[in-house]
Each structure stands twice: as structure tokens, then as C-alpha cells.
C-alpha positions in Angstrom: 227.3 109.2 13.6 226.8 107.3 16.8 230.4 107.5 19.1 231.1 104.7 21.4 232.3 104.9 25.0 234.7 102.6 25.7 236.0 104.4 29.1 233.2 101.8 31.1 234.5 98.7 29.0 237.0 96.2 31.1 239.5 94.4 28.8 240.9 91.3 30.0 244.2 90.3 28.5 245.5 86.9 29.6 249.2 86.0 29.6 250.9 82.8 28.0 253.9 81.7 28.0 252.8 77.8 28.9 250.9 74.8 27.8 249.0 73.6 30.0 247.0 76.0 32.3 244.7 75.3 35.5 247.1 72.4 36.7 249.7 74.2 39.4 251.3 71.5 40.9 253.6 69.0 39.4 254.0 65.7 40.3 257.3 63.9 40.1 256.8 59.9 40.2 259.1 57.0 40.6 258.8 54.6 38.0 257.2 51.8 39.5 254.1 49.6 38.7 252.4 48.6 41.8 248.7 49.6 42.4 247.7 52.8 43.5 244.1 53.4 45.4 242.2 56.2 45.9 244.1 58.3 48.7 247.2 57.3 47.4 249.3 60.2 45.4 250.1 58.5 42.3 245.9 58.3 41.9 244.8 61.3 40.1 241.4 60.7 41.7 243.1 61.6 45.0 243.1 65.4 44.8 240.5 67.9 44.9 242.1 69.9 42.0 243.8 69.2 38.8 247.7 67.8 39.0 250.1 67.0 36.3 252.6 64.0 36.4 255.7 63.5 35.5 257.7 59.9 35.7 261.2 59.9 36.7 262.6 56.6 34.6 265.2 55.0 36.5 263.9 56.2 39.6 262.8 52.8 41.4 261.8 52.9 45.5 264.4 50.3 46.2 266.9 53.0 44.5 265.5 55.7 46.3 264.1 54.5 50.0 267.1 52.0 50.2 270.1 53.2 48.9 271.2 56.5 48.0 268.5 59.4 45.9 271.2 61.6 45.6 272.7 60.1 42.6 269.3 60.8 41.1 269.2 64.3 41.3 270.1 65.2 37.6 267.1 62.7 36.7 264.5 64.4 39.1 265.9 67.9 37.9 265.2 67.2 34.2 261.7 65.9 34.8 260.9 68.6 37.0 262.2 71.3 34.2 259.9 69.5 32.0 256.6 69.9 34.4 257.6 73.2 34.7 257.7 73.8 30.8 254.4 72.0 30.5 252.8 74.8 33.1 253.7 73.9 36.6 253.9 76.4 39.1 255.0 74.6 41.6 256.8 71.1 41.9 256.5 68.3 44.5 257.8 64.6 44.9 256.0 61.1 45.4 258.4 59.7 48.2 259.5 61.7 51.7 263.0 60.4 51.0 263.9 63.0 48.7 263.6 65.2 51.2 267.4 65.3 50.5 267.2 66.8 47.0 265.2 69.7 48.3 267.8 71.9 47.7 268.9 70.7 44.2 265.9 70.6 43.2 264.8 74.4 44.1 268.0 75.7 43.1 267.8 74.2 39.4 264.4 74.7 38.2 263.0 78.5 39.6 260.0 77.4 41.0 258.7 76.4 44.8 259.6 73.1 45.8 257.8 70.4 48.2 259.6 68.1 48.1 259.0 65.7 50.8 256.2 65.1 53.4 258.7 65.4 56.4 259.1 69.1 55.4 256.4 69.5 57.4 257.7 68.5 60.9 259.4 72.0 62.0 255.8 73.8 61.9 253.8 71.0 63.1 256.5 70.9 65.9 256.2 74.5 66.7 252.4 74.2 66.7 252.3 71.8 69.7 252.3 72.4 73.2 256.0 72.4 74.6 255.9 68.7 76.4 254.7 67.5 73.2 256.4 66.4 70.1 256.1 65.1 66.3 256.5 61.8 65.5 257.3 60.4 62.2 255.9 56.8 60.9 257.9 55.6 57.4 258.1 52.9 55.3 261.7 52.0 56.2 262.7 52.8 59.4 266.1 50.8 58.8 266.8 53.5 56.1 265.5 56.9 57.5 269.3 58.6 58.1 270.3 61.3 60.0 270.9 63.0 56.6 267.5 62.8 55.8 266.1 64.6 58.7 268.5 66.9 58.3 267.4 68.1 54.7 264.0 68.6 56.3 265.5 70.7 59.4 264.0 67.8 61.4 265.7 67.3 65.3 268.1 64.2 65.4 265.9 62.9 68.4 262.8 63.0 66.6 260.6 59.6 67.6 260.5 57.3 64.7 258.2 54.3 63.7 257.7 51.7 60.7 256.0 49.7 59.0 258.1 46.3 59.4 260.7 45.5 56.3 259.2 42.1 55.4 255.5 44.0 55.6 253.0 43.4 53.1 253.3 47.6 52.8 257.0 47.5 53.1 257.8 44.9 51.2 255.3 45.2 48.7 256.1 48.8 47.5 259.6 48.4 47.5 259.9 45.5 45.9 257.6 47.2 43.4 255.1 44.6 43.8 252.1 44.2 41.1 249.9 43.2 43.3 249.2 44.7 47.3 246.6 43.4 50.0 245.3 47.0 50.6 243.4 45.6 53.9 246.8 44.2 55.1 248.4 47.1 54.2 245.9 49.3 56.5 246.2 46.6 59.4 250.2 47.2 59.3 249.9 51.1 59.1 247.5 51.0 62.1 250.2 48.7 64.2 252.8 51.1 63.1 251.6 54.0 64.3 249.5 52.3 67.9 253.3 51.4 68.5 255.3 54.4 67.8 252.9 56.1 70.1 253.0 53.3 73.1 256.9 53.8 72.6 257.0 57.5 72.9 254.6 58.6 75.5 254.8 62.6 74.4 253.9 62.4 70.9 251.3 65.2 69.7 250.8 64.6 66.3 252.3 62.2 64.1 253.6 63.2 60.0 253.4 59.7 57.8 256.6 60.2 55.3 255.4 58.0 53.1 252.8 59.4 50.0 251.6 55.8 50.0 250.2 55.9 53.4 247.7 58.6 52.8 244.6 56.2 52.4 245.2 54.9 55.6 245.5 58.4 57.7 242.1 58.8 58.9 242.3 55.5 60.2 245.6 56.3 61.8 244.0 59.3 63.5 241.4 57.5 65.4 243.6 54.8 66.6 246.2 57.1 67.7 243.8 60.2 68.9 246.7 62.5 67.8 246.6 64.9 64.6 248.0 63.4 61.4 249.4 65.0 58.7 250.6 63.5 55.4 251.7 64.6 51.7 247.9 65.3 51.4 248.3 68.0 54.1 251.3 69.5 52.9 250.2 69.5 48.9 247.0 70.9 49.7 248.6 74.0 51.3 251.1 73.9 48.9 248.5 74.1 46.0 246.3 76.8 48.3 249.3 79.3 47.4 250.0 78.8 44.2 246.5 79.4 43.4 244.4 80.9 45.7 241.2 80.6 46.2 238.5 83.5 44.7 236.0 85.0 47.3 233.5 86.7 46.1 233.5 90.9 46.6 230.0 90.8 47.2 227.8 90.7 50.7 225.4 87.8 50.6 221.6 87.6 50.8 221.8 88.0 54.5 223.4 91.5 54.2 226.8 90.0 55.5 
């Protein structure tokens, strides 16, 4: 009778509980309809690693950029539950406005929350050298309230650029335009930023609060010669926590 050893055997038991698996972050959208490019965070193409979506109906940018997101809260709460049920592990926003449902949002739904690009601005800020600070370039200056920085535990005095309101970018994505002159768009992004820094001689780095101004941040970089950190920067280390890359255990062929 021939006895098997099982004490060498590894079992690996993998635990449910969701639908969807491999996908960590989800992706809360306003409801809109203008195009998206590559770069851009409404483009699944964008990321490196698989996302899930969620649209917030009723949610449009002229409702949430100009006029106020916090009577949209229980909207963005119930669509966030729903990523969550799906298999979310962690929940994030497509506009830097509703930085100032942050705290809503994390409270109702039990899971990290990143909620808005400008989130980033306190570690950026504490990253600089001391004569140095971050500056912020948005899609509507005009609208960009104390409250807002606030939320994201961003200084009152922080410098602050736009893109102009009647701007092909501007005007375009808040007007929820169907069509966009992406060359125009980069042009106006470029402007922005080149005069943000020629008003604010100090600036070290700059954090784009907009998730539609990703495809133009390299570009941004090497006109401004400063850092530039966006929604892709902060998602990306969002994502890097709530799954971690594997390393290999083993040395490689150099011995190492």
C-alpha cells in the first residue's frame, strides 16, 4: 500500500468575497461626453494596469468645477459603494474639485480614498527646498475656493494659474463639448503653466488639478523646467499600495 506525504505539499486557498479581481482601483467619472485621448483618465488606454469605472449620472463638470460638488456627495457615495462591491480596493475621482468630498467619501464607503490630484500638494511641498514652493495650474481658476484647498490641507497662499475660461480646454470640457482641438488644448496648457511660473518666481514644482491635463504634462515639464505631478502621479502610487509589486526571492544569474 503505497502512503503519500503530503507534509512537502503547499496548498493555496484563495479568498472571495468580490467579482471582479486584478482591477484595484476604482474610477469615479462625471457623466460627460467630450473626447478623451490617450493620457487622459477617462482612457482606459492610459494606465499601465487594469482600472474599473464607474459613472456618476448627474454629475456634469459645469455642476461640479463651477458651482457647488457638495450637493453631489450622496451620488458619488453610491457609485463608489458600487466599485467597491464590484472589487475595488481602493477609490479615486476624475476631477481635482472633489477634493472637497474627501472626507464623505472615505468615511462612507471603508476603503482608501484619492480623491483629488491636489491631495498631493502637502508632500510635494515638503519635498522642496525651503525657498521653493508648489504651484497649482486648473482648469478654472475663477472657481478654485479657499474651501477647496482647504479639503486638500493646501496653504491659502498657494500660487495658482489657469487655463483661460473662454479656452478651447476650458471651455470645451466644461461645456461638455463633443468635439476638442487637442493641439489647441496643449498650446493653452503650455501658456498656462510658462505664466504661472513667470508670475511666481519661487515655484519648484507645479501639481495640474485637472485629470484632463495629463496628456499635456511632459510637455509642461520641459517648458517650465520644474517637476510636474498630475492624477497620473498620484494614482500610480495610489495603485503601488494597494497591490504591490512581487520581487522575486531569488538571486539572479550574476549571483546578486
Amino acid at each position: 500500500m503505497l502512503l503519500l506525504d503530503c507534509s512537502s505539499l503547499t496548498v493555496a486557498i484563495e479568498i472571495g468575497g468580490k467579482t471582479v479581481f486584478g482591477a484595484s482601483v476604482g474610477i469615479l467619472m462625471l457623466e460627460t461626453q467630450f473626447p478623451r485621448i490617450v493620457g487622459d483618465m477617462g482612457n482606459a488606454l492610459t494606465w499601465p494596469f487594469p482600472v474599473q469605472y464607474r459613472v456618476v449620472r448627474g454629475a456634469t463638470p459645469d455642476l461640479v468645477v463651477r458651482n457647488d460638488a457638495t450637493e453631489l456627495t450622496q451620488l458619488f457615495i453610491k457609485a463608489a459603494k458600487e466599485l467597491v462591491a464590484s472589487g475595488a480596493d481602493g477609490i479615486t475621482t476624475n476631477c481635482g474639485f472633489l477634493a472637497l468630498i474627501q472626507t464623505e467619501l472615505s468615511s462612507a464607503i471603508g476603503v482608501p480614498v484619492a480623491a483629488s490630484s491636489l491631495m498631493q500638494v502637502p508632500w510635494i511641498q515638503s519635498m522642496l527646498p525651503p525657498d521653493k514652493r508648489v504651484g497649482v495650474l486648473t482648469i478654472s481658476k475663477q472657481t478654485l475656493t479657499p474651501a477647496h484647498l482647504d479639503a486638500a490641507n493646501i496653504a491659502a497662499d498657494t500660487p495658482i494659474g489657469g487655463t483661460p475660461p473662454n479656452s478651447e480646454f476650458s471651455s470645451g470640457i466644461l461645456n461638455d463639448c463633443a468635439q476638442l482641438d487637442f493641439e489647441q488644448c496643449k498650446k493653452e496648457n503650455i501658456i498656462a503653466a510658462t505664466n504661472l511660473m513667470s508670475e511666481h518666481e519661487n515655484i519648484g514644482a507645479i501639481v495640474l488639478e485637472c485629470t484632463n491635463m495629463v496628456p499635456y504634462a511632459a510637455m509642461i515639464r520641459k517648458a517650465t523646467g520644474v517637476p510636474v505631478y498630475s492624477i497620473y502621479s498620484f494614482v500610480s502610487w495610489f495603485q503601488a499600495g494597494l497591490m504591490p509589486r512581487r520581487f522575486s526571492m531569488e538571486l539572479d544569474d550574476s549571483g546578486r
